[in-house]
C-alpha positions in Angstrom: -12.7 9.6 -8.0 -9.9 11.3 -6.1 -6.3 10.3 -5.8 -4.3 9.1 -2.6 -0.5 8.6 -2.0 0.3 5.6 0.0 3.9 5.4 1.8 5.2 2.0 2.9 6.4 2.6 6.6 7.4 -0.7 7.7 9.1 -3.9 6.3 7.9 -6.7 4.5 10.3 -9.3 6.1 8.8 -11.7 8.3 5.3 -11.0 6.8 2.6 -13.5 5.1 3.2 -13.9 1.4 -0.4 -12.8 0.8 0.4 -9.7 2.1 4.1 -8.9 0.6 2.4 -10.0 -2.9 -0.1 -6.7 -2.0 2.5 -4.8 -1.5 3.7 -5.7 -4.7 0.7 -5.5 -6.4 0.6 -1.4 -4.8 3.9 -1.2 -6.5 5.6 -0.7 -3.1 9.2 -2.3 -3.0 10.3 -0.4 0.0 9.9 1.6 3.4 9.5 5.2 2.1 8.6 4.7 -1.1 5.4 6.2 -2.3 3.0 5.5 -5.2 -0.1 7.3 -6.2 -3.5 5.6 -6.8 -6.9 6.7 -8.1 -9.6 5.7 -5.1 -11.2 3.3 -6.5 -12.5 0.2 -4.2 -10.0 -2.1 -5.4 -7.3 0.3 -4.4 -8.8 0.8 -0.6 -9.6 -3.1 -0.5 -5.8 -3.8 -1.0 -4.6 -1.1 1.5 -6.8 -2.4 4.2 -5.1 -5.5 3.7 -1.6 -4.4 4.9 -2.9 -0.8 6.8 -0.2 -1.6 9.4 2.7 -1.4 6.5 1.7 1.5 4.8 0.2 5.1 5.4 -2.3 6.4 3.1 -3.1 10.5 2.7 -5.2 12.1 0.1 -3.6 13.5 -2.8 
């Protein structure tokens, strides 16, 4: 089980709350912040769900 850094690139305003809650829940608060996760599929399922606010890279 590796370990990836995902950035948050673009803004949460305007955005469903289902998706600023994932955000949340990746412990992103805001654009350029990054957090590092262990790749597990609960991890990837969640950053597939708001791919167009983050970027991910491998750690």
């Amino acid at each position: 089980m590796g370990k990836i850094k995902v950035t948050q690139v673009k803004s949460q305003i305007k955005r469903p709350q289902d998706q600023k809650r994932t955000l949340e829940a990746l412990g992103l608060k805001r654009i350029g912040q990054v957090v590092e996760h262990d790749t597990t599929p609960n991890i990837l399922g969640m950053i597939n769900k708001v791919k167009h606010l983050v970027s991910v890279e491998e750690a």
